[in-house]
C-alpha positions in Angstrom: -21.0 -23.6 0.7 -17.4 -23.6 1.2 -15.4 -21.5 3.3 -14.1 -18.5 0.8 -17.9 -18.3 -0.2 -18.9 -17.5 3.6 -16.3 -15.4 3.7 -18.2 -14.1 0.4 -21.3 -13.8 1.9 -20.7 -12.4 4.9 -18.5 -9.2 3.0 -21.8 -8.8 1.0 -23.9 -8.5 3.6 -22.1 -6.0 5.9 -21.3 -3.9 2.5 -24.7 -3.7 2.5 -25.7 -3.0 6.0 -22.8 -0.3 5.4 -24.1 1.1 2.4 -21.4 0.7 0.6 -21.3 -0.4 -3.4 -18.4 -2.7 -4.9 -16.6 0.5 -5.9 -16.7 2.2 -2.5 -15.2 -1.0 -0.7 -12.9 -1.5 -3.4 -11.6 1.7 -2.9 -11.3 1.5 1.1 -9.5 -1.6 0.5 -6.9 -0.6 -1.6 -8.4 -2.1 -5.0 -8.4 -0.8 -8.6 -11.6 -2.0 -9.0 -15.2 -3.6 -7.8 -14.2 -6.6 -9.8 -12.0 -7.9 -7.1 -14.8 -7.5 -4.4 -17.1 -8.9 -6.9 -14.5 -12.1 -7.4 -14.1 -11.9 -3.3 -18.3 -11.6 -2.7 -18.8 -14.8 -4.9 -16.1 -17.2 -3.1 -13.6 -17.1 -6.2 -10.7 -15.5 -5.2 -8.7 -16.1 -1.6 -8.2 -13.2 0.8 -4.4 -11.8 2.0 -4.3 -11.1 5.6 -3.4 -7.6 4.7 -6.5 -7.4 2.5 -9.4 -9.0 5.1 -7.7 -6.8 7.9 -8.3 -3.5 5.1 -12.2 -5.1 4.4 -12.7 -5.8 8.0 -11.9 -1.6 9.3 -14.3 -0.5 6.1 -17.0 -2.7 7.3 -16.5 -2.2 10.9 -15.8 -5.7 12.4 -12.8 -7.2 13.2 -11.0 -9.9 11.2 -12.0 -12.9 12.8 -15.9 -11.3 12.0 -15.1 -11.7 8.5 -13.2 -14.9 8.3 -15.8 -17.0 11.1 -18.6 -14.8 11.7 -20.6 -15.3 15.1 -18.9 -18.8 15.3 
């Protein structure tokens, strides 16, 4: 797995826990649509700082949560 797929995978899984959908962090996040978090979930699409700092407050964790995890 590489590292924009963790990243992936660990948005997925707090969205979750959160009880979010796609469209409900899409929207906290400042995107038109749950495509983007879809494209972001499955590791295809590269993060802004501006953008995993938005994801990061709608999930509750901080940035380096998102981008490293318990590391």
């Amino acid at each position: 797995m590489n590292f924009l797929q963790e990243i992936g995978t660990r948005i997925r899984m707090l969205r979750k826990q959160c009880g979010l959908s796609q469209d409900d962090l899409a929207r906290l996040a400042g995107y038109t649509s749950r495509s983007s978090i879809n494209k972001i979930e499955k590791g295809l699409v590269d993060l802004p700082q501006s953008k995993i700092s938005l994801i990061a407050s709608a999930l509750g964790v901080s940035p380096t949560y998102i981008l490293y995890g318990d590391k």
